[in-house]
N, C-alpha and C positions, 0 to 999 in steps of 0.2 A: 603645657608647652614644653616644658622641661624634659619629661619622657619624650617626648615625641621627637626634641633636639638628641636626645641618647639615642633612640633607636635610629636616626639618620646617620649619628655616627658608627652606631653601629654597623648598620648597613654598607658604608663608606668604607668600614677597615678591613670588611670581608672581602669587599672589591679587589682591592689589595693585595690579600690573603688568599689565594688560589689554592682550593686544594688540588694536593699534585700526588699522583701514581706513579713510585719510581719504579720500574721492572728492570732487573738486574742491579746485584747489589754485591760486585765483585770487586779485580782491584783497585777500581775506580768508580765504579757505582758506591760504594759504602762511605768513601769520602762526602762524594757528590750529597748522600742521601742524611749523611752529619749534617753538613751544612747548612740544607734544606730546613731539616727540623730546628736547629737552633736558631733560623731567620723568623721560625713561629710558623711557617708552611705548615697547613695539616698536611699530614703524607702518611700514604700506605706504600707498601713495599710488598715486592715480589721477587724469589732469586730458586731458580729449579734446585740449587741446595738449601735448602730454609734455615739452616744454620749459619748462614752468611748473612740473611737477613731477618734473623731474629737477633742477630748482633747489634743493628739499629732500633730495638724496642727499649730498651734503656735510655735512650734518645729521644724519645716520645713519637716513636715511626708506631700504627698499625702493622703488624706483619701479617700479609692476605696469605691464602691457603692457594688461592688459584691467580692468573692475572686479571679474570674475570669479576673477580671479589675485588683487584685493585684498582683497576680503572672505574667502577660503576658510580662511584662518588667524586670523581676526579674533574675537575676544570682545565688539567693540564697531566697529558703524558709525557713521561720522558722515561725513553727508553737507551740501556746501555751494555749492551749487548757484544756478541764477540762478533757475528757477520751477521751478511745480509739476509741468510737464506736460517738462522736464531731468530733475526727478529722479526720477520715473517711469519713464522711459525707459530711465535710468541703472541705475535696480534690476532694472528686464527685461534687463539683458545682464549683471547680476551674478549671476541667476537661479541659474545651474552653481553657484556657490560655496558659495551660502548654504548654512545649514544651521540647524533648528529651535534655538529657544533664545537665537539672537545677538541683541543688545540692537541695535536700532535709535536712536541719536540724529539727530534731525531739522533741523538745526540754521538749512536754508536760511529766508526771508522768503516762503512761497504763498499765504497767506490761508484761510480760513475753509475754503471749499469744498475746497480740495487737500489741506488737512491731514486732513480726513475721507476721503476719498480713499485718502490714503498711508494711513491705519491702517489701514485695509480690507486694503490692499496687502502690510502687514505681515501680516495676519493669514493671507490665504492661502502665506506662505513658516514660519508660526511664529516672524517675528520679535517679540522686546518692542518695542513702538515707542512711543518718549518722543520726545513735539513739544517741541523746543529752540533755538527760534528766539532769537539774540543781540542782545544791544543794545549798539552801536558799530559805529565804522568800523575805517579801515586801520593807523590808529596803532594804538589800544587791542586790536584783535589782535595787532599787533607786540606788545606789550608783555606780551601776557597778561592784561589788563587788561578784557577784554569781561564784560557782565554777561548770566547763562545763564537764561534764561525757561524752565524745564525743566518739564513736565508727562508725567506716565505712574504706572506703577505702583508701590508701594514698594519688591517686591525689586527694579529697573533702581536705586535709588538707593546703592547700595554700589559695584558697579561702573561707573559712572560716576562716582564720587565723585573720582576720582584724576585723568580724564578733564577734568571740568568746571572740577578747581581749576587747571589746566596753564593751559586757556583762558582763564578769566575769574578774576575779583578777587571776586567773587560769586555765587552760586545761588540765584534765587529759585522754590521750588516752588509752583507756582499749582493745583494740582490734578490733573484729568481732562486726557488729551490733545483738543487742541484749546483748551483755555483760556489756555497761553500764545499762542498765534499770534494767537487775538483780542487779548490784551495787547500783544502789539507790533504791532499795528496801531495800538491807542490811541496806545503813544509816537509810531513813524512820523508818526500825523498832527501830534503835536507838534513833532517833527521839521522837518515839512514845514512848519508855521506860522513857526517861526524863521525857517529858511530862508529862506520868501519873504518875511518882515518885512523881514529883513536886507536881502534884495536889490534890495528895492521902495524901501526908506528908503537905501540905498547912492546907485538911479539918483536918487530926488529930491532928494538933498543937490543931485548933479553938473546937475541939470535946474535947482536954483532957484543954483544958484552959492553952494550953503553950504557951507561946510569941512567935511567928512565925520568929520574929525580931531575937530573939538569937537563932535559928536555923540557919537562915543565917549564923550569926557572926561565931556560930561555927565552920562550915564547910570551912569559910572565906579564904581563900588563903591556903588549905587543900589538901592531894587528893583527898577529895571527893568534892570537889568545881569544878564549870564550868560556863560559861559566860549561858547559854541556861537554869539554876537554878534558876541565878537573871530576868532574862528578863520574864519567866515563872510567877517566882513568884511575880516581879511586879507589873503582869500584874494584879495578883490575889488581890494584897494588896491595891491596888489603884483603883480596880474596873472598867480595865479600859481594856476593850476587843476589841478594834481595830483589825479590822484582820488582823494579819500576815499573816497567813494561817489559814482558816476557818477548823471548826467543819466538816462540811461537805465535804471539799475536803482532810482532814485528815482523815475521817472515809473511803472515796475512799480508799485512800491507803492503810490503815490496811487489808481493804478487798482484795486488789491485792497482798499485804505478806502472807496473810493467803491461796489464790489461789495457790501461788506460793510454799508456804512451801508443802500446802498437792501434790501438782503435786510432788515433788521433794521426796515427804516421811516422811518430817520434821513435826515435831510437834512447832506449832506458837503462844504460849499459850500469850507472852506477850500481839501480836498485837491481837488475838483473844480476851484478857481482854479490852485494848486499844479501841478494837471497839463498845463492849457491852458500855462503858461509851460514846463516841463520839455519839454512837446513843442512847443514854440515855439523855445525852446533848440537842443535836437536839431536840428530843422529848420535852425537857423542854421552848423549844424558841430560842435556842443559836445556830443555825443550821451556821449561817452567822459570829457569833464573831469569835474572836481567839479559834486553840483547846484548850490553856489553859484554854478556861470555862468547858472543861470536869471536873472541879473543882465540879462544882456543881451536877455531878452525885455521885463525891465524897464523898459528905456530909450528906447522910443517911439522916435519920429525927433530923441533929443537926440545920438545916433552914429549916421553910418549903418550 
């Protein structure tokens, strides 16, 4: 009777216990895929540079040779990816693995059109596919701390439940798949508006010779103060571009609000300005920093 009450429990904690296939294990995937493993998640991992994700085998991650060795054990994918038309690509060479029934989390930032896409995608392999696009950067991955814009069906939300809380501080269910990814496009563009507030009002302090420092102070516990101002501007003041999220994968997404806006009719002049800078940035070297160095498309000829 005894064994037989341990193997139930046993059985029970696996339930649980989902093993999850992270593919892509970059500047946000490697957080995500900490997290995972110290929740007790079996996980394998998969990242097209294998040195990014052999950095999670001290972690107690499998690191798979293909995605196809990553998903084949898997109860739960989640993938994290730079676009829509990576992780496509990515599930066509994980094809051999798959197998009907596996819950698909989506976790990458594609926009509108690639999320409809991938579900389609899913549907020809019989995966669940829940669009789970995150909101934060590199810290709040580190941290565990991301908040999960999860859309799909109700049964995907038991097994993901253990998945989602490892990653983020929050789950917010917005519906049908496809309705988070439009949801973080909205924040994104909010995103993107800080951003270049931040960096436009950073170069005019430096252009009109105002203390950037009492710009701060003033705003200081204001309504017009926010945590995303200081970290921003920081970043600017101290010269000190670590990527949170890069230039480049911020100018992605300006380009998938601006997609999105004109499909819908809207006019997207923020993220349309937003993007001219990001790739102005780029252009200058900074393709890899933080978007906060869109700073430096800010700056006209006050630097050369």
């Amino acid at each position: 009777m005894a064994e037989r009450d341990t193997k139930e429990q046993d059985t029970a904690g696996d339930r649980q216990r989902p093993a999850v296939a992270l593919l892509g294990t970059g500047l946000m995937g490697a957080g995500m895929g900490r997290n995972l493993a110290r929740a007790g998640l079996p996980l394998r991992v998969w990242n097209r540079t294998q040195a990014k994700a052999e950095a999670l085998a001290a972690d107690g991650a499998f690191v798979a040779a293909t995605p196809a060795e990553a998903v084949r054990e898997a109860d739960v994918i989640v993938t994290m990816l730079a676009d829509g038309d990576t992780v496509a690509g990515v599930l066509a060479d994980a094809a051999p693995g798959l197998r009907s029934g596996q819950v698909w989390a989506q976790a990458s930032t594609v926009g509108v059109a690639a999320t409809d896409a991938l579900a389609r995608l899913a549907g020809e392999h019989g995966l669940v596919f829940v669009d789970s696009p995150v909101l934060g950067t590199r810290q709040p991955a580190e941290d565990g701390k991301l908040t999960v814009l999860a859309a799909g069906p109700d049964a995907a939300r038991a097994v993901l439940e253990p998945v989602f809380g490892a990653i983020g501080q929050r789950t917010l269910w917005t519906g049908e798949p496809g309705s988070a990814s439009r949801l973080k496009l909205v924040l994104n563009n909010w995103v993107l508006a800080v951003t270049l507030g931040t960096a436009e009002s950073m170069a005019l302090a430096e252009g009109l010779g105002a203390d950037p420092a009492l710009f701060l102070e003033a705003v200081s516990g204001g309504p017009l103060d926010l945590p995303y101002l200081h970290a921003k501007s920081s970043a600017i003041r101290n010269e000190d571009y670590a990527p949170s999220f890069s230039v480049d994968l911020a100018h992605k997404d300006a380009e998938l609000i601006v997609a999105a806006g004109q499909a819908a009719g809207l006019p997207t002049d923020l993220a349309e300005l937003a993007g001219r800078k990001l790739a102005q940035a780029a252009g200058l070297g900074h393709g890899g920093d933080d978007m906060a160095a869109m700073y430096f498309a800010c700056l006209g000829s006050v630097r050369p």
